[in-house]
C-alpha positions as CSV (number, residue, x, y, z in Angstrom):
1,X,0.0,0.0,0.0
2,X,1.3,3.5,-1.0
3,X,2.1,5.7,2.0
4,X,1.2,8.6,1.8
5,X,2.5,10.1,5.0
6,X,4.6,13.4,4.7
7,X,6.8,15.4,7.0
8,X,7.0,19.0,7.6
9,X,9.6,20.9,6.3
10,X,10.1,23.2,9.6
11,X,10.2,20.6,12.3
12,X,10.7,17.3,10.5
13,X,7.6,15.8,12.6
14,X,4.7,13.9,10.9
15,X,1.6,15.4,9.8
16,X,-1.3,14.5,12.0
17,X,-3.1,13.5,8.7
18,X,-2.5,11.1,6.4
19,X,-4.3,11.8,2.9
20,X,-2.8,14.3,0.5
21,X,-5.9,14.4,-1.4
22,X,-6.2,13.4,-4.9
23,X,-3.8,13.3,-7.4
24,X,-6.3,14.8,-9.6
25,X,-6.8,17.2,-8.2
26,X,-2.9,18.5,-7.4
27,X,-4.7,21.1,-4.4
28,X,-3.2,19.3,-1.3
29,X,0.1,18.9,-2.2
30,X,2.1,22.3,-1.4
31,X,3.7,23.3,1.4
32,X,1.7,25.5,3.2
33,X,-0.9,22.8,3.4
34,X,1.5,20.3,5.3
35,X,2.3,23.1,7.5
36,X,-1.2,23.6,8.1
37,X,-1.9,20.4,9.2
38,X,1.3,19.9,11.1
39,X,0.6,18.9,14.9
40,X,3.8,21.3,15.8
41,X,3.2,24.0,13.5
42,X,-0.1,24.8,13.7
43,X,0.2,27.0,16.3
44,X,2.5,29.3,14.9
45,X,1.0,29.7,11.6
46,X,-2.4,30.5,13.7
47,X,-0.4,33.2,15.4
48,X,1.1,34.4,12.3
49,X,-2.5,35.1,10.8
50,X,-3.7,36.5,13.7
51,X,-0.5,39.4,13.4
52,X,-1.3,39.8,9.8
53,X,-4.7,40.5,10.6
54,X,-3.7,43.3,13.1
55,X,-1.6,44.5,10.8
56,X,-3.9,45.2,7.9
57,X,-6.3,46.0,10.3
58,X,-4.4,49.0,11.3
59,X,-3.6,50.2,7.8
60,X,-7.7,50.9,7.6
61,X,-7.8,52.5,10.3
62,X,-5.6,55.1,9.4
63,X,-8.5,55.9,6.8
64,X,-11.1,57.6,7.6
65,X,-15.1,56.5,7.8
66,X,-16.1,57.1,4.0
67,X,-12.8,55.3,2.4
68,X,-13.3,52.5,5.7
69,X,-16.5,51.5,4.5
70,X,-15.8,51.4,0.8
71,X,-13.8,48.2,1.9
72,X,-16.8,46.5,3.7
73,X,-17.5,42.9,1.8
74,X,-21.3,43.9,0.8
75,X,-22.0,40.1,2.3
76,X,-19.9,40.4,5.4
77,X,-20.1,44.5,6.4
78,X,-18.0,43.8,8.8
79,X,-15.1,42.6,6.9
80,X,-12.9,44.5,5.0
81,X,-12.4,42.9,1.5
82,X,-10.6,43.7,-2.2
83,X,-12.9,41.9,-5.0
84,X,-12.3,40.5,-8.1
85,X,-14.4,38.7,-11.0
86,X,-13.4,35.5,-12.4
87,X,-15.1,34.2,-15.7
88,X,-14.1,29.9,-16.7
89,X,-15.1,28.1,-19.7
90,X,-16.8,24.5,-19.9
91,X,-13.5,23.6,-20.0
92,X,-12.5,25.1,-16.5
93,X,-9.9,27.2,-17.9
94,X,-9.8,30.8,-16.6
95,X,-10.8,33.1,-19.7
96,X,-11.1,36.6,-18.1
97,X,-10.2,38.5,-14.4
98,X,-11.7,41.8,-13.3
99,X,-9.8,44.4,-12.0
100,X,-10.0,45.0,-8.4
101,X,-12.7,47.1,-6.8
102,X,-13.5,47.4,-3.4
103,X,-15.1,44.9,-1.4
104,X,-18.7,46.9,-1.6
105,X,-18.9,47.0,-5.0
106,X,-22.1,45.3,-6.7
107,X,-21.0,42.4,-8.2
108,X,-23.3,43.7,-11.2
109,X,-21.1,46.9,-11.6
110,X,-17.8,44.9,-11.7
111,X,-19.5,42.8,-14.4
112,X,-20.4,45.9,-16.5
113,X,-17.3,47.5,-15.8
114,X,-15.2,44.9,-17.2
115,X,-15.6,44.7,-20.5
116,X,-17.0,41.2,-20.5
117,X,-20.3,41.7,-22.1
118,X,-18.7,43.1,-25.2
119,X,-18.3,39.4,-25.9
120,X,-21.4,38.6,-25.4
121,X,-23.7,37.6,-28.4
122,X,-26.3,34.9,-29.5
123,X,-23.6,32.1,-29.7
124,X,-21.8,33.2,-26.0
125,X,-23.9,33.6,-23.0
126,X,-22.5,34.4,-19.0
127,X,-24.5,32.3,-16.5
128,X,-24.0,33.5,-13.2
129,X,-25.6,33.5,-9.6
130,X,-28.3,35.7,-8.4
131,X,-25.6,38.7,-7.8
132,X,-26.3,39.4,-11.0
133,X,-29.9,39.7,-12.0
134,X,-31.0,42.4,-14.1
135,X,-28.3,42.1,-16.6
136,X,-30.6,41.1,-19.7
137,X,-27.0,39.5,-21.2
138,X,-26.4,37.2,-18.0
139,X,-28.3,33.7,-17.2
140,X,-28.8,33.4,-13.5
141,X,-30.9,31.9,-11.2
142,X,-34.8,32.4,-11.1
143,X,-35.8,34.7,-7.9
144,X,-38.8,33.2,-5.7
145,X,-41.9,35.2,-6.4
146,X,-42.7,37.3,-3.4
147,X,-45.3,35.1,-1.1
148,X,-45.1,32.5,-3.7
149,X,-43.3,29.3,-4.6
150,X,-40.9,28.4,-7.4
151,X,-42.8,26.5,-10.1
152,X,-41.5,23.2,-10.9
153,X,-40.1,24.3,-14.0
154,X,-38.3,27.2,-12.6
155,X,-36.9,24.8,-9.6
156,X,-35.4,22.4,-12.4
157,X,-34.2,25.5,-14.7
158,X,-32.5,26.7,-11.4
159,X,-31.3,23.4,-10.9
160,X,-29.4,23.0,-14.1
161,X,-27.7,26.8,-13.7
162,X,-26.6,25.1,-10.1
163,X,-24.8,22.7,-11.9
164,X,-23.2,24.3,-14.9
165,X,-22.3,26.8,-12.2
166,X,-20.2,24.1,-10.5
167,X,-17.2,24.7,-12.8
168,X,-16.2,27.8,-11.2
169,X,-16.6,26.8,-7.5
170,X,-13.7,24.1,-8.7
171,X,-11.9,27.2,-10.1
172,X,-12.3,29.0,-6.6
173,X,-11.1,26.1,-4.7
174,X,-7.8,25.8,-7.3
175,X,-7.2,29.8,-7.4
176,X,-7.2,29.5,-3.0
177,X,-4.6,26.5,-3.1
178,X,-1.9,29.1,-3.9
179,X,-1.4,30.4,-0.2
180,X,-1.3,34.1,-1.6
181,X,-4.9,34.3,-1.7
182,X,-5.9,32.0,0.8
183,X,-4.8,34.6,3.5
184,X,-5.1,37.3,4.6
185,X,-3.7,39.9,2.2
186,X,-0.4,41.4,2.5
187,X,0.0,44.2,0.4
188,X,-0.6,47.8,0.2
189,X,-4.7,48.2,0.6
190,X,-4.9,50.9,-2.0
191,X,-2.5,48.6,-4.5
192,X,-5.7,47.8,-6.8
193,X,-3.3,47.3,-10.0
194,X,-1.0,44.9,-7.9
195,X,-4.0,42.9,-6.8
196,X,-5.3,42.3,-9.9
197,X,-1.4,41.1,-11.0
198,X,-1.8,38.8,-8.2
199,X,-5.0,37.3,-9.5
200,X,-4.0,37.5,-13.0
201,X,-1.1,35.3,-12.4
202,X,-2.1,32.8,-10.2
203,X,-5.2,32.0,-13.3
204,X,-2.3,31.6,-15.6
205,X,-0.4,29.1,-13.0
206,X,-4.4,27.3,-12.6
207,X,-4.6,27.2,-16.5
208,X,-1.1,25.5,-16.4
209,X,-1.8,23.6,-14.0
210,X,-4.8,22.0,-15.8
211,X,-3.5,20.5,-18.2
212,X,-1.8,18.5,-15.7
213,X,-4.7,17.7,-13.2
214,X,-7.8,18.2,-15.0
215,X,-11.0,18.6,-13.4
């Protein structure tokens, strides 16, 4: 039987875990995820988040209330967040990034701000979730009728948008493998062009990566 035990590079113990998840996949297999799991390392890296945290919490405050709340996730007000739009193909390959916006932009104005409808026409349509309704270019998900029910054939259209939308929850879970953007972020708040570098070149390193662990 294959073992697939590992070691952490820090303090040479043995992960408390055993599975590296699959090799399809290629998400569990770098080395901030050992360290994540690792019985003696834990600790610190929890510590280490925790002083990043304070750190970029104190950047914001140095702003004042109007510029603070531009920041606020529109999900989450009490979070301060930097957004950015990802669009995939069928094929799970990354075709277009957003620039970054502040976390309390609409996800509707990032859309229409992007340039991505330009590419829309009869044979290309954008499906989407219910961020984006109103966009007469976008397929999303149908809203339940005020003091009504979904009909059965809206539940099953709904249904099928669920699961063509699947594609890019996979793409989210590959884009946060890359520790850079499963953390808390470490540059400069105001830095929207170096964000959207960041983003731009972890899709390329996903696309790469692809062809190599497929979906």
């Amino acid at each position: 039987m294959f073992d697939r035990r590992k070691y952490c590079t820090d303090c040479h113990s043995m992960l408390s875990w055993t599975c590296i998840g699959s090799k399809k996949s290629g998400l569990y297999t770098n080395y901030y995820r050992h360290r994540d799991n690792c019985i003696y390392c834990t600790p610190e890296l929890e510590e280490e988040k925790q002083q990043n945290i304070k750190e970029k919490q104190q950047q914001f405050r140095t702003l004042d209330d109007k510029e603070r709340k531009a920041y606020y996730h529109a999900k989450s007000p009490t979070n301060y967040a930097l957004k950015v739009q990802i669009a995939c193909d069928f094929c799970h390959r990354i075709v277009h990034v957003s620039k970054c916006c502040h976390g309390s932009v609409h996800d509707i104005t990032i859309l229409r701000d992007s340039g991505l409808l330009e590419h829309v026409n009869d044979s290309v349509q954008i499906i989407a979730d219910k961020g984006y309704i109103g966009e007469e270019n976008v397929v999303t998900p149908r809203k339940k009728p005020h003091g009504r029910e979904l009909t059965d054939k809206d539940k099953d259209f709904n249904r099928d948008i669920n699961s063509a939308r699947a594609a890019i929850e996979n793409i989210n879970q590959r884009l946060k493998s890359y520790a850079i953007l499963d953390d808390v972020y470490r540059g400069a708040i105001d830095n929207f062009h170096k964000a959207t570098q960041i983003v731009q070149v972890v899709s390329a390193l996903c696309n790469l990566n692809l062809n190599k662990h497929p979906i």
